[in-house]
N, C-alpha and C positions, 0 to 999 in steps of 0.2 A: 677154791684153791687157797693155799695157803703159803708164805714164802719157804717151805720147806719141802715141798713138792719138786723132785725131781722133772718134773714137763715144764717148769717156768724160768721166766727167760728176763732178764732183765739188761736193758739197752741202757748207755751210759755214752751222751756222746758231748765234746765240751771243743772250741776254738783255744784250747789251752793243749798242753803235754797233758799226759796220764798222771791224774794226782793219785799215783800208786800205792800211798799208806790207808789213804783211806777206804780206797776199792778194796783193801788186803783186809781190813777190817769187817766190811760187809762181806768180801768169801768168807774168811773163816766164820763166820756169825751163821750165816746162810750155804752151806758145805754142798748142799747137793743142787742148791740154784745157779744154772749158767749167768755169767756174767760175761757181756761184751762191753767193750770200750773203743769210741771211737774219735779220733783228733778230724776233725771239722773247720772249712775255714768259716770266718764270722760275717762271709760274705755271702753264703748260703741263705736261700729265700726258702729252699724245700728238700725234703727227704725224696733223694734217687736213688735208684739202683747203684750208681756209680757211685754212690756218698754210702749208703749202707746198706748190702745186701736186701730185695725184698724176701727170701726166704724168711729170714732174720727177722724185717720187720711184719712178717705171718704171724708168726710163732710168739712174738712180746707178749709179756702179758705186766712188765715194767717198764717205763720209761722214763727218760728226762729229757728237758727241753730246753733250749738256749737261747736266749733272744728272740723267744716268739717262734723258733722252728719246729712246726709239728708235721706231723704225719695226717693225711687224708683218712678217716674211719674205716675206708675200703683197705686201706695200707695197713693197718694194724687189728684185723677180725678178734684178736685174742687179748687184746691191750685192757688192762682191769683197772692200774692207777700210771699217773701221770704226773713228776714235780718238777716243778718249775726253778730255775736259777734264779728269778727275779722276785724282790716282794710282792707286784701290782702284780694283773691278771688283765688290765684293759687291753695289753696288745693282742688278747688271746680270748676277748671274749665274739667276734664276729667270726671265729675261725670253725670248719664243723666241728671239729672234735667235741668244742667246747658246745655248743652251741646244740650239736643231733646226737648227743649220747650221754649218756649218763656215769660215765667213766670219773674215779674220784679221783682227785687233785689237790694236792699239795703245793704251798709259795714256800720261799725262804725268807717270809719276813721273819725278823730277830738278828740276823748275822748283819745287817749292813749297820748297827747303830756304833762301833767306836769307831772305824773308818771315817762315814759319814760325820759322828759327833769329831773330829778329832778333824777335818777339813771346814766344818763350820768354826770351832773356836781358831784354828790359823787361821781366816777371814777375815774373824774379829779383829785378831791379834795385829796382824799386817796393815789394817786400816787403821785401828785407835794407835801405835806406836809407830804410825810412820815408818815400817821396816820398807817398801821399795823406797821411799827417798835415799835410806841409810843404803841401800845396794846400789842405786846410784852415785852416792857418789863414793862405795866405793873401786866403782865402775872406773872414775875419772881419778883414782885414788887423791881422792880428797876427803883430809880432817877437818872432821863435822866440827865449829864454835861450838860452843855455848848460844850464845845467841840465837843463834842459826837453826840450833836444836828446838830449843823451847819455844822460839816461833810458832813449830809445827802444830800446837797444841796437842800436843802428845798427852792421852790419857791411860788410865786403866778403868777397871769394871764394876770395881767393887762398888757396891751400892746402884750399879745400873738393876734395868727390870726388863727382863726378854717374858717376852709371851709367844708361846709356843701354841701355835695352830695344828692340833692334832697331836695327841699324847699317845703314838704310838711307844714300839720298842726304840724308834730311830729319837726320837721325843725325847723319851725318857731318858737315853745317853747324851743328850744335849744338855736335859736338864740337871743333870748328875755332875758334870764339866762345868757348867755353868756357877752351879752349886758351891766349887770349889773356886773360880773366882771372885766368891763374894755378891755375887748375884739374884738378886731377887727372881722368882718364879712365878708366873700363870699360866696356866693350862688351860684350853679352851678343848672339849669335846661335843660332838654330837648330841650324843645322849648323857643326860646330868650322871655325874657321879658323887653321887649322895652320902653312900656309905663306906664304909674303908673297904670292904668285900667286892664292889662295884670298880672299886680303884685298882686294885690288883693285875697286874700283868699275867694273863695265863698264857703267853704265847713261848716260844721260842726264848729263853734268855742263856745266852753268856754268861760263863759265871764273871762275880765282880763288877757287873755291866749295869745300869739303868737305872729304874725303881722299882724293884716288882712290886713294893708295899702301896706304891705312888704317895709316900710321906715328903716329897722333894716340894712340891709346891705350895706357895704360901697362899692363893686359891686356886679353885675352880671356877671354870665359864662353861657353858653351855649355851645349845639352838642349834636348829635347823633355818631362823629366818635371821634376814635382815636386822633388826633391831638388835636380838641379841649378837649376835657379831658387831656390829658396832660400839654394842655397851662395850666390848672388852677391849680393841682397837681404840676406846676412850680411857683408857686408865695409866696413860702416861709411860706409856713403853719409849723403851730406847733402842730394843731390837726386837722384833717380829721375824718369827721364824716358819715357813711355808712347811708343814708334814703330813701335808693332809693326800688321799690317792685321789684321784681325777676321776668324777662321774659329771652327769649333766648335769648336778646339780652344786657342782664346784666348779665348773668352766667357767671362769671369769668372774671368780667370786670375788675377787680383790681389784678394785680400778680406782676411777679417778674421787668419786667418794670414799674410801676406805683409806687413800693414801693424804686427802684430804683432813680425817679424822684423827689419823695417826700423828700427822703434823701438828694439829692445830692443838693439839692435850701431851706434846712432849711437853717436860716439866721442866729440860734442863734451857737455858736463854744461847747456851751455846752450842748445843750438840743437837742435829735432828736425827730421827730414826734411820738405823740403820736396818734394810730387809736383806733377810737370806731366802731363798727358794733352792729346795734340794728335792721334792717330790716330782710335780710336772710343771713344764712353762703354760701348758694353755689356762692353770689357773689363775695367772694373773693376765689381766687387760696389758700388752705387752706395751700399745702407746701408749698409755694413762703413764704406765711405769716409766717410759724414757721422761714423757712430762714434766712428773715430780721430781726426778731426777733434775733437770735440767732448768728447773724453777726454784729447786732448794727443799722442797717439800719432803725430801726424802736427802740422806746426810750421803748413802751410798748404797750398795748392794752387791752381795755375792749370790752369783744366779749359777748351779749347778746344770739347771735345765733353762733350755729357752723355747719361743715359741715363733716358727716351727726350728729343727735342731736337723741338722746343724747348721749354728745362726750364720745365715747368710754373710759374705766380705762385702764389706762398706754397710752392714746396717749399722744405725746410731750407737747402739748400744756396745759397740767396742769401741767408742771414740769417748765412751761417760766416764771423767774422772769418776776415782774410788768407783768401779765397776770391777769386778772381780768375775770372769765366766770360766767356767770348773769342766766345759764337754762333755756333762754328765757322769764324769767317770769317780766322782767320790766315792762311789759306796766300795770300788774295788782295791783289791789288794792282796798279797800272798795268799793271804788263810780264807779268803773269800768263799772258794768251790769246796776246802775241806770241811768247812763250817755248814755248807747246805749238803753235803752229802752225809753228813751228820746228821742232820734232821731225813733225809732220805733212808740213812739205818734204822733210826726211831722210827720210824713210819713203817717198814717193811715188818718188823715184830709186832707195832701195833694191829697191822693188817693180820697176821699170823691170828693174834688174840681175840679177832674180831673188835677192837676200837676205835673210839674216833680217834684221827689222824691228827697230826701237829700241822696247824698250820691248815689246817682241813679245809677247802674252799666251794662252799654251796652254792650252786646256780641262781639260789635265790637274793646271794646278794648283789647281785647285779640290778637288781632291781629295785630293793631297801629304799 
């Protein structure tokens, strides 16, 4: 079947209103494919009857999914592809779908990197300038001295060095932001990238957005073990940025040696590293992290995610000066849902064409 086959059926269900310009887009595109839409609350664990018709969910043979809400394989007999709102795919890999069928699958990685980038650099920005002291006081309306101001050690960036853990698309718009701070760049991946063709962004990009060339960084790092991660964690960062997705083999990649290393090779006598985490909390050791925090070893941290989420009332880590915790919800925003039902229109003509999909996700990488 193909997306222009009148017998198919595509389900569209979101905890948001009906993002109606873009649903109007994929009708007219796709003219003779039913399209249903459905508003969901975000409190939903499972597709019922009472949430959306099983007729409906017989007949799919499109769908998308939201926070992990899927359908049982017996619930959707006819369902061929399946995309996802979210980059990762860990909350969705024990689920059967995932798991007893071979049903293709699409992420929206690529849409969340200026959101994201553009909540990491306010982070920054609020921590090295002092911006909540300046709302305090003028909370209390009181004119900030001189004195009083310069105290604060109020810095800027220029000439800092972020090393980015994970050069995805959310990476590369960090690295691009950063870029125009005046900031030095290293990128650390998985597998070496060697050649400028290896460096290249083939995913999803925004226009205006990232690196697709990956020309932003002044090097590369690379490994899969220990030592290499640490050579790069030794080269004098001032911000270490977390972008890497959560497997077994990133749970708890970052603890009280890494935060150790990062300390001990900042280069500046007054400033210690500053960590962001915006992918998952479980990859950092979360007491290593209060530790160094609370030893100096670390200057502060903005943690989008925490482990587990959502962070418990009275644990430490709302009580950590220069802690900044973001509830996860960086990557969202207006244009969030119309930007991954964009990559769901490119994928519906892809499928038409018979080609690989944007964003395409192999069961095999679960396992890599």
């Amino acid at each position: 079947m193909s997306p222009h086959d009148a017998h198919e059926l595509l389900l569209v269900f979101l905890p948001v209103p009906e993002p109606k310009e873009a649903l109007e887009r994929i009708r007219q595109e796709f003219p003779t494919m039913q399209l249903e839409f459905f508003e969901i609350s975000p409190d939903v664990s499972r597709l019922t009857d009472d949430i959306i018709p099983s007729d409906l969910l017989q007949r799919a043979t499109f769908m998308t999914t939201a926070f992990g809400i899927v359908p049982h394989p017996d619930q959707t007999p006819q369902l061929q592809y399946l995309h996802s709102f979210s980059a990762g795919m860990d909350h969705l890999i024990e689920k059967p779908i995932f798991a007893k069928t071979n049903i293709r699958m699409s992420t929206s990685s690529g849409i969340h990197g200026p959101s994201i980038a553009e909540w990491v650099v306010m982070n920054w920005l609020a921590h090295s300038r002092m911006y909540y002291n300046i709302l305090e006081a003028r909370r209390r309306h009181h004119w900030l001295t001189f004195k009083e101001f310069t105290h604060w050690e109020v810095d800027d960036h220029v000439g800092q060095t972020v090393g980015i853990l994970g050069y995805g698309s959310i990476g590369r718009q960090i690295a691009r932001l950063a870029s125009g701070l005046g900031m030095r760049i290293l990128a650390y991946t998985a597998q070496p990238r060697l050649t400028s063709e290896s460096r290249r962004d083939t995913g999803f990009i925004i226009p205006r957005t990232g690196d697709p060339d990956g020309l932003i960084p002044e090097a590369w790092y690379s490994g899969l073990d220990r030592s290499s991660l640490h050579a790069f964690l030794a080269q004098g960062l001032d911000h270490i940025v977390i972008c890497l997705p959560l497997s077994a083999e990133t749970t708890h990649l970052i603890g009280k040696e890494e935060f150790d290393i990062l300390s001990a090779h900042e280069h500046s006598a007054t400033r210690k590293p500053f960590l962001t985490n915006i992918s998952r909390g479980k990859i950092i050791d979360q007491e290593a992290l209060v530790s160094a925090l609370q030893s100096g070893a670390l200057g502060g941290a903005a943690l989008d995610v925490t482990d587990p989420e959502p962070l418990p009332v009275g644990h430490p880590l709302w009580e950590q000066p220069n802690v900044y915790i973001g509830s996860h919800m960086s990557g969202f925003g207006k244009r969030y849902w119309d930007r991954s039902l964009e990559i769901l229109r490119l994928n519906l003509a892809r499928l038409r064409e018979g080609d690989e999909l944007i964003n395409e996700y192999h069961r095999r990488e679960a396992s890599d």
